[in-house]
N, CA and C atoms as a LAMMPS dump frame, in Angstrom:
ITEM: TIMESTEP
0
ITEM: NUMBER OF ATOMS
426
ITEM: BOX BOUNDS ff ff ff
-5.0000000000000000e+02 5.0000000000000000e+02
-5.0000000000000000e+02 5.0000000000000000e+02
-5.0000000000000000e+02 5.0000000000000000e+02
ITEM: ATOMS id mol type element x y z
1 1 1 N -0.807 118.446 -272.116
2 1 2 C -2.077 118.497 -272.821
3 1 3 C -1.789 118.546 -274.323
4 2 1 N -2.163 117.288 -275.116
5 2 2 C -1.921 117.372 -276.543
6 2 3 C -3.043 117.709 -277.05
7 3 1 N -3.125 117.947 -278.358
8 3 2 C -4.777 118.009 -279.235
9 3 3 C -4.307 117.222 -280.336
10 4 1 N -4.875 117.908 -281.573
11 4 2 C -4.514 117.575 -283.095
12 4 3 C -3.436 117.482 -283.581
13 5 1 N -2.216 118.179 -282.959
14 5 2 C -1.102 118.221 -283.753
15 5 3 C 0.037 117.459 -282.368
16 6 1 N 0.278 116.496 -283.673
17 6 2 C 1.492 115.941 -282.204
18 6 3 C 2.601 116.673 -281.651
19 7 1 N 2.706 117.305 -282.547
20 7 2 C 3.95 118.234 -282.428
21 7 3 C 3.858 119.269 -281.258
22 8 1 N 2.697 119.786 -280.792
23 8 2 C 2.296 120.355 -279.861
24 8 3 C 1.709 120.359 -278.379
25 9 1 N 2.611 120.604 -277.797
26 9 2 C 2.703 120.533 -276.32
27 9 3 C 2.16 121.611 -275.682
28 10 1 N 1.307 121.286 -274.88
29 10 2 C 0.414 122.512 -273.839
30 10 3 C 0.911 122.248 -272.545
31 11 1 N 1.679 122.708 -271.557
32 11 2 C 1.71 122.821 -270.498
33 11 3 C 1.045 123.486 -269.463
34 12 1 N 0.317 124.407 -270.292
35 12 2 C -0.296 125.502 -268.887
36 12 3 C -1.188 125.96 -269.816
37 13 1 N -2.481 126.558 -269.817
38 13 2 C -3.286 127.334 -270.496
39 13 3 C -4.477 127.948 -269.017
40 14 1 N -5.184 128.771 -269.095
41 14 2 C -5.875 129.519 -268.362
42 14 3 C -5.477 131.164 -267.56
43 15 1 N -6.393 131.622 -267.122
44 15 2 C -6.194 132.906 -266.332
45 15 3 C -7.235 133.249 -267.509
46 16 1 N -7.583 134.928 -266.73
47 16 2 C -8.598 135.753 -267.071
48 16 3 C -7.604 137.605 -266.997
49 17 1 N -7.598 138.268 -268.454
50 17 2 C -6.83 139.362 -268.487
51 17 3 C -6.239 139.28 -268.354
52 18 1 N -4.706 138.975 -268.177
53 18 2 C -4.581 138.034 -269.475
54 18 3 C -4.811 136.214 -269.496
55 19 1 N -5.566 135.963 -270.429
56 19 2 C -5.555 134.093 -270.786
57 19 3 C -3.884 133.929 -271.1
58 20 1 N -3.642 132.793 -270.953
59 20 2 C -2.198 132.626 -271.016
60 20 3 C -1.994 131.322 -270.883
61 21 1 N -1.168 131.018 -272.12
62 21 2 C -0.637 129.871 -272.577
63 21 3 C 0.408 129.697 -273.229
64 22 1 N 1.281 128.141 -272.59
65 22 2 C 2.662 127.898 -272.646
66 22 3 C 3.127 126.427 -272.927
67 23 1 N 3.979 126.816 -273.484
68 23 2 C 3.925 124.578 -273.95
69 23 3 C 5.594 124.889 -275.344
70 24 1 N 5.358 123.677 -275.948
71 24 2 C 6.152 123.592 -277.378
72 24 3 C 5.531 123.345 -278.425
73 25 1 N 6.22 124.091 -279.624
74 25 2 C 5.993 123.247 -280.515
75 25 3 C 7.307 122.921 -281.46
76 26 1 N 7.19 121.783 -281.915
77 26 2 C 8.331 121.363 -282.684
78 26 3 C 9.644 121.023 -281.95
79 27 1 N 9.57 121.638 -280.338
80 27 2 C 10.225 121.615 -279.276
81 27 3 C 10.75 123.258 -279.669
82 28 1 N 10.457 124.111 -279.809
83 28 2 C 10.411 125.269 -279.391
84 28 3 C 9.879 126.033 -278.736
85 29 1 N 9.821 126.814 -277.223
86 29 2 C 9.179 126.933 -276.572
87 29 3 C 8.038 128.334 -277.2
88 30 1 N 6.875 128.115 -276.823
89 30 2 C 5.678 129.413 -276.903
90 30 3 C 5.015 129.57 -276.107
91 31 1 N 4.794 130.814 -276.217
92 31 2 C 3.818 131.376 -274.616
93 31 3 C 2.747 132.16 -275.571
94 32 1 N 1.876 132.317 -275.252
95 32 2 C 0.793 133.084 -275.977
96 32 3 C -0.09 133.813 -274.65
97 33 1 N -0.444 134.848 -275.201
98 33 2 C -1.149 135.897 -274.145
99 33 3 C -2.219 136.24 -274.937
100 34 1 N -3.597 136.47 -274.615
101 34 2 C -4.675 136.911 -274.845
102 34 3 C -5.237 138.061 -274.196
103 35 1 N -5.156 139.198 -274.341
104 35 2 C -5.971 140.013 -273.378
105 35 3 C -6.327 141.423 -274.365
106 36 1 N -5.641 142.425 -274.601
107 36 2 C -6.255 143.634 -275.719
108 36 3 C -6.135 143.481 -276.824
109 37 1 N -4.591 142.548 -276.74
110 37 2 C -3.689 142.254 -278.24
111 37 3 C -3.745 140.542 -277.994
112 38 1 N -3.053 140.003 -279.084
113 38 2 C -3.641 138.413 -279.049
114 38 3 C -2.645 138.303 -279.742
115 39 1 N -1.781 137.179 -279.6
116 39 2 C -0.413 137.416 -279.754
117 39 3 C 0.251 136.181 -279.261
118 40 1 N 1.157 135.064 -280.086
119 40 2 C 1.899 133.902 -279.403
120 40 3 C 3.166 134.32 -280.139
121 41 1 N 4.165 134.297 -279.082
122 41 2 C 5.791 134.34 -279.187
123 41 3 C 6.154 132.573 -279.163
124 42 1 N 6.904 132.488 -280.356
125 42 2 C 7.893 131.405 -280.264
126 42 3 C 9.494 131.786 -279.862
127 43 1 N 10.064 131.36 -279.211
128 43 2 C 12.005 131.69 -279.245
129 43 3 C 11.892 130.281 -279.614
130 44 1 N 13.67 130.687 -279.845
131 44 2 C 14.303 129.79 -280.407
132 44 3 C 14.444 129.032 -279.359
133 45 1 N 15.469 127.522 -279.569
134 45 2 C 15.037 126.415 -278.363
135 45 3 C 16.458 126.976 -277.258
136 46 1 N 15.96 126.887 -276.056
137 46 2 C 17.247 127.22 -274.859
138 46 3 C 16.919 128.67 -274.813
139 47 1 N 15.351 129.227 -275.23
140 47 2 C 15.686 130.636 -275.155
141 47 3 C 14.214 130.838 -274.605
142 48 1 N 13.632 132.392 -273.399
143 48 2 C 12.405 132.215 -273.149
144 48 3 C 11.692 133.243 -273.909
145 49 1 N 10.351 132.534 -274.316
146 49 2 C 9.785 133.263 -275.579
147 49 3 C 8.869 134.57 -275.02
148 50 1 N 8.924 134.609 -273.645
149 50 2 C 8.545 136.345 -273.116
150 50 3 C 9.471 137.625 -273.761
151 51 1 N 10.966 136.812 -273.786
152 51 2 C 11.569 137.744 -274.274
153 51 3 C 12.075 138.132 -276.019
154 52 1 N 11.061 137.329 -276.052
155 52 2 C 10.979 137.73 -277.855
156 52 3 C 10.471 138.815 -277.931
157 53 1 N 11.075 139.891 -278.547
158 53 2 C 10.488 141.362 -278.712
159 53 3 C 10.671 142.487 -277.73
160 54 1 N 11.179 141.836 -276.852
161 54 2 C 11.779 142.907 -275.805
162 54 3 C 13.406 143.945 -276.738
163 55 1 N 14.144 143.274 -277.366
164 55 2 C 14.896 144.24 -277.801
165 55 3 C 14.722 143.801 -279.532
166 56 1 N 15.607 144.239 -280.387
167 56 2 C 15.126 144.389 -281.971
168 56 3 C 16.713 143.663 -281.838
169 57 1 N 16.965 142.699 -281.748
170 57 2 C 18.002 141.869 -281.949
171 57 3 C 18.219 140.881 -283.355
172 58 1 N 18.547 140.997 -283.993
173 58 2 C 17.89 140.151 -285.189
174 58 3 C 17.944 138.806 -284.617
175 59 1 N 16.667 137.935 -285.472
176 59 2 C 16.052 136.297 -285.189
177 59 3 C 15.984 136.554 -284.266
178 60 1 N 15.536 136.689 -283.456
179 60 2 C 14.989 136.121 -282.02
180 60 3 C 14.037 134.899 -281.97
181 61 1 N 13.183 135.05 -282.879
182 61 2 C 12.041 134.116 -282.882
183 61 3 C 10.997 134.337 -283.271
184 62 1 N 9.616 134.261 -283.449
185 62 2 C 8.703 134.018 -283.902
186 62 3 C 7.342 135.011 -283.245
187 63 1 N 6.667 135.94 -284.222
188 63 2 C 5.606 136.784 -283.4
189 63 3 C 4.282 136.222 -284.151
190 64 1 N 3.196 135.425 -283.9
191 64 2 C 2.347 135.614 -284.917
192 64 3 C 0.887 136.761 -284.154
193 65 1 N 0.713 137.414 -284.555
194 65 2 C -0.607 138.333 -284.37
195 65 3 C -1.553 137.381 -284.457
196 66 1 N -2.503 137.161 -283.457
197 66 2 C -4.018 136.458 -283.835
198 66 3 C -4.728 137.187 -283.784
199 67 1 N -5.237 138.899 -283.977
200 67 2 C -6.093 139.577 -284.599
201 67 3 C -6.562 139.056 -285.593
202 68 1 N -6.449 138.775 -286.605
203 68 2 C -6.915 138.296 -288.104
204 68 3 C -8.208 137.555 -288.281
205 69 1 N -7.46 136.53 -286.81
206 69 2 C -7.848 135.298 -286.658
207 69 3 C -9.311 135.405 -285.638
208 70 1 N -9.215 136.291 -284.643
209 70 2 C -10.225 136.93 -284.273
210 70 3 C -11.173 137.389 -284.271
211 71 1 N -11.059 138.212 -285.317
212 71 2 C -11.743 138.97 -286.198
213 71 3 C -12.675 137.908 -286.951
214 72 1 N -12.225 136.867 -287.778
215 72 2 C -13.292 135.927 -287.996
216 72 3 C -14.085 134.546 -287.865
217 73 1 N -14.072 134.618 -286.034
218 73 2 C -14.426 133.996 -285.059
219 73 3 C -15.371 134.637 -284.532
220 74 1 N -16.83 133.445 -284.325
221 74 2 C -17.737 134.438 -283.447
222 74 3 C -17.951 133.323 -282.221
223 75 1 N -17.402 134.189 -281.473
224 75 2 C -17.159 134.316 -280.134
225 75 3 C -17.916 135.33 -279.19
226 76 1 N -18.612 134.825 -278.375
227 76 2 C -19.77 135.237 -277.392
228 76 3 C -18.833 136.037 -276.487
229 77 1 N -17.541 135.695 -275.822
230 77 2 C -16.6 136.342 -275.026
231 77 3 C -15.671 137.353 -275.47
232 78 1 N -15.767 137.553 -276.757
233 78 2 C -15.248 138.304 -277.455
234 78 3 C -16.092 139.792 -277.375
235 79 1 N -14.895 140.611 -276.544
236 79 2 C -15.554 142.382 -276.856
237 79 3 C -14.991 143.19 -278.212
238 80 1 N -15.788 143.479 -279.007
239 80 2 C -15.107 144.438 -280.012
240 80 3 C -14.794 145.702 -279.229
241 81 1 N -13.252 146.4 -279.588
242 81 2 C -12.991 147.151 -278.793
243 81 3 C -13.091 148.376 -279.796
244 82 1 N -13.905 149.573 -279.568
245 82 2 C -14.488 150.424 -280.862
246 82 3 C -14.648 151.928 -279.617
247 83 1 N -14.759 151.808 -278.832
248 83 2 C -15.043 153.023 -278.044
249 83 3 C -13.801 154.039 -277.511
250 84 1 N -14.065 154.97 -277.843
251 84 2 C -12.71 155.762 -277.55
252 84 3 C -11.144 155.411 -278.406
253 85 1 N -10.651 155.436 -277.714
254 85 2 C -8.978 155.268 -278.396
255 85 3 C -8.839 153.703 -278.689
256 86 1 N -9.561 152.557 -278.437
257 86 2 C -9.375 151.223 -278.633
258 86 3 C -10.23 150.444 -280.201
259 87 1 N -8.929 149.86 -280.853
260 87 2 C -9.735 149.283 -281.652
261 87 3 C -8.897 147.599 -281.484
262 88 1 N -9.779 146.737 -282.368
263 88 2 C -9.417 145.434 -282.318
264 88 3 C -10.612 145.097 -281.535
265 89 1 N -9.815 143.835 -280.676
266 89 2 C -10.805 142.917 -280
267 89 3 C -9.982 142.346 -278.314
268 90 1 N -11.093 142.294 -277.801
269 90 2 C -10.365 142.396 -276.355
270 90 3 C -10.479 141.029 -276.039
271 91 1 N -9.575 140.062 -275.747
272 91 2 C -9.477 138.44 -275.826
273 91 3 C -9.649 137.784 -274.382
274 92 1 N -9.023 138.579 -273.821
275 92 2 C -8.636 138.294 -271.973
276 92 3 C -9.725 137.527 -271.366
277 93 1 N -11.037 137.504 -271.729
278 93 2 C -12.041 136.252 -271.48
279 93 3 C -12.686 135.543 -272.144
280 94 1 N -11.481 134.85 -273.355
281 94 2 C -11.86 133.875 -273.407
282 94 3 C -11.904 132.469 -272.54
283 95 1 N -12.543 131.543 -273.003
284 95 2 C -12.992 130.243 -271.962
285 95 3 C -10.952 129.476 -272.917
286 96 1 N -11.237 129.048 -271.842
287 96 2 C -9.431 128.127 -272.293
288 96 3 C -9.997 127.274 -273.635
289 97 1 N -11.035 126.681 -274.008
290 97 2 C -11.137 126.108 -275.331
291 97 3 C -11.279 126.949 -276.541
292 98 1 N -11.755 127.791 -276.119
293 98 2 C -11.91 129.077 -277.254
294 98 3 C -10.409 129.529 -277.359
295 99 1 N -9.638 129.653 -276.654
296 99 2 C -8.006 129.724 -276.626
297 99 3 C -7.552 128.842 -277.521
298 100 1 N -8.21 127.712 -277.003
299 100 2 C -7.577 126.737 -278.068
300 100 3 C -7.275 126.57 -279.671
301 101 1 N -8.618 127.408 -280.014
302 101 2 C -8.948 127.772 -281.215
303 101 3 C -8.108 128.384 -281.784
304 102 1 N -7.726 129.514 -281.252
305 102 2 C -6.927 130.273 -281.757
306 102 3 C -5.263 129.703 -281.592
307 103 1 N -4.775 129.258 -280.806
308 103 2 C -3.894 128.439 -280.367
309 103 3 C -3.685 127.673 -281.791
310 104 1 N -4.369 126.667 -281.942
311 104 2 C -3.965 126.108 -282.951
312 104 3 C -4.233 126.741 -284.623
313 105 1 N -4.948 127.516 -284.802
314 105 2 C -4.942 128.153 -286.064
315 105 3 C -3.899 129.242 -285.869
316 106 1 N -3.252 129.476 -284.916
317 106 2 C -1.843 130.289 -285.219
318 106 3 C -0.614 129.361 -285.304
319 107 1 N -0.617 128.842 -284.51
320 107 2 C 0.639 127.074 -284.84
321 107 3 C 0.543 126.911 -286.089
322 108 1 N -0.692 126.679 -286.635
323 108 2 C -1.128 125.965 -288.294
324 108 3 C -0.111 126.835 -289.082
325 109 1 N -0.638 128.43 -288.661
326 109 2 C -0.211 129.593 -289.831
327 109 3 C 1.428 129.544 -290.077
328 110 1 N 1.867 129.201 -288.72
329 110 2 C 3.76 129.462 -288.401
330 110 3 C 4.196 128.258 -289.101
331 111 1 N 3.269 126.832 -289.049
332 111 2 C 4.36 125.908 -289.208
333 111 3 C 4.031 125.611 -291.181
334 112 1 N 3.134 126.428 -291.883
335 112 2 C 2.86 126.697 -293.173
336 112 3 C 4.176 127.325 -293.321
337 113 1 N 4.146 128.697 -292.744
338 113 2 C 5.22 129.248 -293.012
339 113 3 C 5.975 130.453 -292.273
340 114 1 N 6.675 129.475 -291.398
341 114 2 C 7.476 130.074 -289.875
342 114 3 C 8.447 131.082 -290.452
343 115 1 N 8.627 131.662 -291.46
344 115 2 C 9.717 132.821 -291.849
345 115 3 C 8.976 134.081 -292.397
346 116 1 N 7.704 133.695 -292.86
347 116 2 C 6.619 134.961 -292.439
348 116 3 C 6.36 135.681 -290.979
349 117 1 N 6.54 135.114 -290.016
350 117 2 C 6.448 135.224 -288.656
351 117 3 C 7.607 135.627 -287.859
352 118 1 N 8.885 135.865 -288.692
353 118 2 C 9.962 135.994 -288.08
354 118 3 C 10.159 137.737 -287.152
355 119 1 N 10.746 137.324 -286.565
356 119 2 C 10.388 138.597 -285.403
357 119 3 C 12.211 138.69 -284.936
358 120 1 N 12.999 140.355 -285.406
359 120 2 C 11.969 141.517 -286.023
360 120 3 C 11.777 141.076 -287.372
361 121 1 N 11.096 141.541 -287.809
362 121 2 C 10.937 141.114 -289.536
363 121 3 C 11.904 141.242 -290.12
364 122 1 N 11.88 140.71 -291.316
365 122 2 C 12.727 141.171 -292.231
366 122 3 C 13.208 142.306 -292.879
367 123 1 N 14.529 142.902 -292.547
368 123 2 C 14.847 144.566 -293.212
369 123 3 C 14.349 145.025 -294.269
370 124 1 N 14.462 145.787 -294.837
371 124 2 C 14.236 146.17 -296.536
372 124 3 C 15.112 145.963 -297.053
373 125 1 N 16.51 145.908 -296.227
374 125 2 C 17.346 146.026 -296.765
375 125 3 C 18.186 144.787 -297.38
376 126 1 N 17.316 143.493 -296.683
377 126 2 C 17.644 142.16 -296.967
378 126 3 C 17.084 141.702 -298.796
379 127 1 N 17.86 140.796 -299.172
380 127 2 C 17.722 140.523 -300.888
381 127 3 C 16.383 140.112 -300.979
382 128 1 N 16.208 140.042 -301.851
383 128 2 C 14.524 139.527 -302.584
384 128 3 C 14.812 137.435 -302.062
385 129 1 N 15.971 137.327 -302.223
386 129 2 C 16.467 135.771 -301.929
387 129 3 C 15.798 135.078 -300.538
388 130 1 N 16.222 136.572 -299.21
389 130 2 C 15.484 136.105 -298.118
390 130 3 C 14.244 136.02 -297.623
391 131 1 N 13.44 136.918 -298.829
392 131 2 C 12.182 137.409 -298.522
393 131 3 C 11.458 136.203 -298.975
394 132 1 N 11.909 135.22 -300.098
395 132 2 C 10.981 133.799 -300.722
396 132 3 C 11.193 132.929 -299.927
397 133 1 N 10.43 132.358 -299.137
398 133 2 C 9.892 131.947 -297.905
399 133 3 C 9.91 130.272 -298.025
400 134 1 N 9.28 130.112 -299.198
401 134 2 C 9.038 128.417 -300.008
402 134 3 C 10.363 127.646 -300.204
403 135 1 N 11.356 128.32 -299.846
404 135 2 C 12.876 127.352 -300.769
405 135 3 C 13.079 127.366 -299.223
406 136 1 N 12.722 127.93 -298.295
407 136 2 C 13.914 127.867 -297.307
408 136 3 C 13.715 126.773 -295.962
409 137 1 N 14.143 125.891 -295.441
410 137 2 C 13.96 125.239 -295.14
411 137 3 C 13.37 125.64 -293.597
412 138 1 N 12.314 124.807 -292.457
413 138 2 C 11.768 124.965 -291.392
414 138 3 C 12.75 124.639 -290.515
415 139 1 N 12.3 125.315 -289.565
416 139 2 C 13.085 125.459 -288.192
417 139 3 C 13.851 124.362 -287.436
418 140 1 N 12.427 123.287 -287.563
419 140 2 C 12.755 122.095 -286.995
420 140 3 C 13.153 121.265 -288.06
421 141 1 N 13.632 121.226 -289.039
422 141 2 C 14.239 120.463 -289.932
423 141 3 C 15.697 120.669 -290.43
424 142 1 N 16.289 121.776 -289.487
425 142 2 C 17.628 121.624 -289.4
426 142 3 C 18.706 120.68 -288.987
């Protein structure tokens, strides 16, 4: 399943609690999950992007948060989560095109600038050199 960006490959999208979607981009694999937190993992290529974030390994790959993105989307399936101990927005039913939405305005954000997104982040302890994002070249252009 392609859309707008050629670069992007959908293999699977749907389910309810969690929505869940899996494909490439750039030929790097991503899985994205929708349900309390909203959230697409990229790994690196030959690597599976569930396990991005399972340990604090440096580079692993790619986390982008779609809270942001959420937040200023109005969306009928969208629960604001405000009661008790939950805040944010609860995603898990969205319709697979409304996925989409977000799907591709998080691709957009990574492939602007995929070293903002790097997962674990960047130390403190790394130079001001690694932190300027604009000189350094994209993933897939190695």
């Amino acid at each position: 399943m392609n859309h707008d960006n050629p670069n992007l490959i959908i293999t699977g999208i749907g389910g309810n609690a969690p929505l869940e979607a899996e494909g490439t981009i750039h030929g790097f694999p991503f899985y994205m999950r929708l349900r309390s937190s909203s959230t697409i993992w990229i790994a690196h290529r030959g690597k599976d992007p569930v396990d991005v974030g399972s340990t604090y390994e440096h580079d692993q790959g790619w986390m982008i948060c779609l809270e942001p993105l959420v937040a200023g989307m109005d969306l009928k399936t969208v629960k604001e989560l405000t009661r008790g101990t939950g805040t944010g927005y609860y995603t898990g039913w969205l319709t697979p095109k409304e996925a989409l939405v977000l799907l591709h305005q998080g691709i957009a954000a990574w492939e602007n600038d995929p070293h903002a997104y790097r997962f674990p982040p960047p130390a403190p302890t790394e130079s001001l050199a690694d932190c300027i994002h604009t000189e350094l070249p994209k993933p897939w252009e190695k």
